[in-house]
N, C-alpha and C positions, 0 to 999 in steps of 0.2 A: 689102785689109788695110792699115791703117796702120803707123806706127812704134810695134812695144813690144805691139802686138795678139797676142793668142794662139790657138789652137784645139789640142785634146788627143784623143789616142786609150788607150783607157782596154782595158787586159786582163784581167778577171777571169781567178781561177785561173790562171794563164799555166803554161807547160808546163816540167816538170822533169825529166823522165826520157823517154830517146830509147831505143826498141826496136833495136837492132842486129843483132839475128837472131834466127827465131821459136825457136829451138832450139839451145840451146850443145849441140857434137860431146861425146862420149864420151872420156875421155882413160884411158887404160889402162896398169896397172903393166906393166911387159915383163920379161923375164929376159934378161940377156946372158951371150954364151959365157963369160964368168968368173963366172958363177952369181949376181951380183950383181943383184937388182931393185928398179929406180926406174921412176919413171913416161914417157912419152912428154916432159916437162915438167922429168923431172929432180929427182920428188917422191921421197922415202923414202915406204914403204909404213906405217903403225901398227903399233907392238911387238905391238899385241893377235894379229897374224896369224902371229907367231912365237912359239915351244918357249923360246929364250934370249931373257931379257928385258934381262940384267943384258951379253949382249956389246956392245961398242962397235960393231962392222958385225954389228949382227942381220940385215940386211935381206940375205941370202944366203937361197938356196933350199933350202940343209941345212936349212937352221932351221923352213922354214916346217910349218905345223899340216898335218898327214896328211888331212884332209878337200880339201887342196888340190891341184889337176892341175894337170899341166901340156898347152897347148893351144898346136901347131901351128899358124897360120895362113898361108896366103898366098890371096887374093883371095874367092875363094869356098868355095873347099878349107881343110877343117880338119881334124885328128888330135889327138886325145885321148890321152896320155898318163898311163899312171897314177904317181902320188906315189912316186917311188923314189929319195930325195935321190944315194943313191952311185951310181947309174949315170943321173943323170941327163944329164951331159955322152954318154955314149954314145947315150943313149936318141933325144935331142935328133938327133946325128949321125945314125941308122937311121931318124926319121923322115924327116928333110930328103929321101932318098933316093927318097923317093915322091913328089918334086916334080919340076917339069920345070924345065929350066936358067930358064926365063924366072920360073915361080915362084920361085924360090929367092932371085931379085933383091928381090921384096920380102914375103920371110917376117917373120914377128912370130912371138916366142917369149911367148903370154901366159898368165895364171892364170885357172883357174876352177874355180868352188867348187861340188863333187863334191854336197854336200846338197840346189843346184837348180839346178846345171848355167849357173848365171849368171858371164859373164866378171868379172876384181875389177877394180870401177873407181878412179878415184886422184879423179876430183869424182864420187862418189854422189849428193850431195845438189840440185848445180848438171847435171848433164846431161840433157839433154832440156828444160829449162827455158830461155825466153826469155831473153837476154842483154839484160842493162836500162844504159844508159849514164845518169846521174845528173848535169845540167849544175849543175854545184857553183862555188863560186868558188875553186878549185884550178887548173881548167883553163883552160886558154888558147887562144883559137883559131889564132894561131898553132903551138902545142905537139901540137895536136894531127894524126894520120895523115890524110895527103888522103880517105880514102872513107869516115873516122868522120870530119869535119868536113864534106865535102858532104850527109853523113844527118843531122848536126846540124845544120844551117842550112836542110835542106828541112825539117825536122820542125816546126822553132821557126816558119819561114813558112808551112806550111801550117797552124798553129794561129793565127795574125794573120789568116787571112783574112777568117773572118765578121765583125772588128772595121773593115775597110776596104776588101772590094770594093764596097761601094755609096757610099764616098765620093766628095765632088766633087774633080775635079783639081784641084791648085794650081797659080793663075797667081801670085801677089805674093812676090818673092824679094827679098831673100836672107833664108836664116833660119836661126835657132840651135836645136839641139833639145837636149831635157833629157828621159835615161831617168828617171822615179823607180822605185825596186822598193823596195814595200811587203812586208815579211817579219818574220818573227823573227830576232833576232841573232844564234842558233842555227841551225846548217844540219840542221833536220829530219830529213836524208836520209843526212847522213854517216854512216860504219862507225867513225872516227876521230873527229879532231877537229872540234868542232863549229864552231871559228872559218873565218870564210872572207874572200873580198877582195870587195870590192863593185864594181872595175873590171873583175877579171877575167870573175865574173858577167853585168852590166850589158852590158859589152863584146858578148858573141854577141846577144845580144837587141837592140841598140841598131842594129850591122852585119845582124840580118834583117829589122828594120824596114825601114832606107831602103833598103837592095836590094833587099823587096820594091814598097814603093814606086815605083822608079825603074826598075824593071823590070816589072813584073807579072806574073813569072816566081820559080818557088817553085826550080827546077833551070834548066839551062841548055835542055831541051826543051820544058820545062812553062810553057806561059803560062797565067795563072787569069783575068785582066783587064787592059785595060790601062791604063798608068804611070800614078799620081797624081803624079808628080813629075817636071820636067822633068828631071834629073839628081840625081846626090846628090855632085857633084865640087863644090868650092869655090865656084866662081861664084853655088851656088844654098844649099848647106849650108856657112856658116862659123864654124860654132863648134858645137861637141857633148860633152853631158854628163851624168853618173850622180850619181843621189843616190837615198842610202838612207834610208829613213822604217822606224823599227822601229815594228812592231802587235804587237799579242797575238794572234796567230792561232787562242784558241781564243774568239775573240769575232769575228774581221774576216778573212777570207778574204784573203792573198796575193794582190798586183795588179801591173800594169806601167802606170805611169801616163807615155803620151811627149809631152811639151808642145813646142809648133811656135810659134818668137815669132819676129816680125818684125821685123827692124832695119835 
């Protein structure tokens, strides 16, 4: 290659959304010994499940609708309770009693609804459902938890690889790279707002690039091929950079366009 020469690795569709687990856990209202119930999470439960709409702490088990029990848990062992708001501190106490000192370490005082026998959950809608991470231009990779940032960065790399394990190795250094991300101005994906940062974004996609590159490693055990790049430290990568191209995405597919110049 000469000075000012370029060669580009082009992503259709490039990837958005990172699977974090095949199934987000069940998280559950609890009742505590002052009769008070919130979630595992420290969620208030919906008025709808309570008698008093109009009290400031509905969320008591006086309150709650008669179709609802109360359920004993510790491990495998559970005791069914029936709906007796005034004795249910004692009630509570007399079941405990059928546990053994080791169960009693981790009882759960929880609700379940007497017309199918289903515990009441605080995410109905989200549990048992895939937990989906959405790489937006909010996050950051520094900002984010070491074992959600190593699955963000295997993810985004193991989606680069059909675009570059059969490319040739680079010999001609040193060289500048330039992310483009072709998108909407709009972050399609957000729950909020739709504005986003285009370093932030750019940033994880740019850092799996030439990590994959200069490694040929998606994780620290996983090799897929080896290095296209003799390093991505200075000597060989001196200058790196994002630009954003807005499309209309209901005519032009979202892309990651990384241009490789020579200097």
């Amino acid at each position: 290659m000469n000075k000012g020469d370029t060669f580009e690795i082009e992503i259709h569709n490039y990837i958005r959304q990172v699977q974090l687990s095949a199934k987000r856990k069940s998280i559950y209202y609890e009742v505590a010994e002052d009769g008070f119930i919130l979630s595992q999470k420290g969620k208030t439960p919906p008025k709808k499940y309570f008698n008093l709409m109009y009290d400031s702490e509905y969320n008591q088990w006086k309150y709650i609708k008669s179709h609802f029990n109360l359920v004993v848990i510790s491990g495998q062992k559970a005791i069914e309770i029936t709906n007796s708001p005034a004795f249910v501190r004692y009630q509570m106490a007399e079941a405990a009693k059928l546990f053994t000192a080791t169960q009693l370490k981790k009882i759960k005082y929880r609700i379940t609804d007497s017309r199918d026998g289903t515990l009441l959950l605080a995410n109905p809608k989200v549990a048992g459902t895939p937990k989906m991470l959405t790489i937006n231009g909010q996050m950051t990779y520094a900002g984010m938890q070491p074992h959600t940032r190593a699955k963000v960065m295997t993810e985004i790399k193991k989606s680069f690889i059909p675009y570059v394990q059969y490319m040739h190795p680079v010999t001609d250094y040193p060289l500048v790279v330039t992310c483009k991300v072709y998108d909407s101005i709009e972050n399609q994906l957000a729950k909020g707002t739709k504005k986003w940062d285009i370093k932030n974004r750019g940033d994880l996609y740019l850092k799996g690039m030439l990590d994959l590159l200069a490694t040929g490693h998606i994780d620290r055990d996983t090799k897929v091929f080896e290095p296209k790049l003799v390093d991505d430290s200075v000597e060989y990568i001196q200058g790196e950079g994002i630009l954003f191209k807005p499309i209309d995405i209901t005519k032009q597919a979202p892309k990651l366009v990384f241009v490789f110049r020579k200097i």
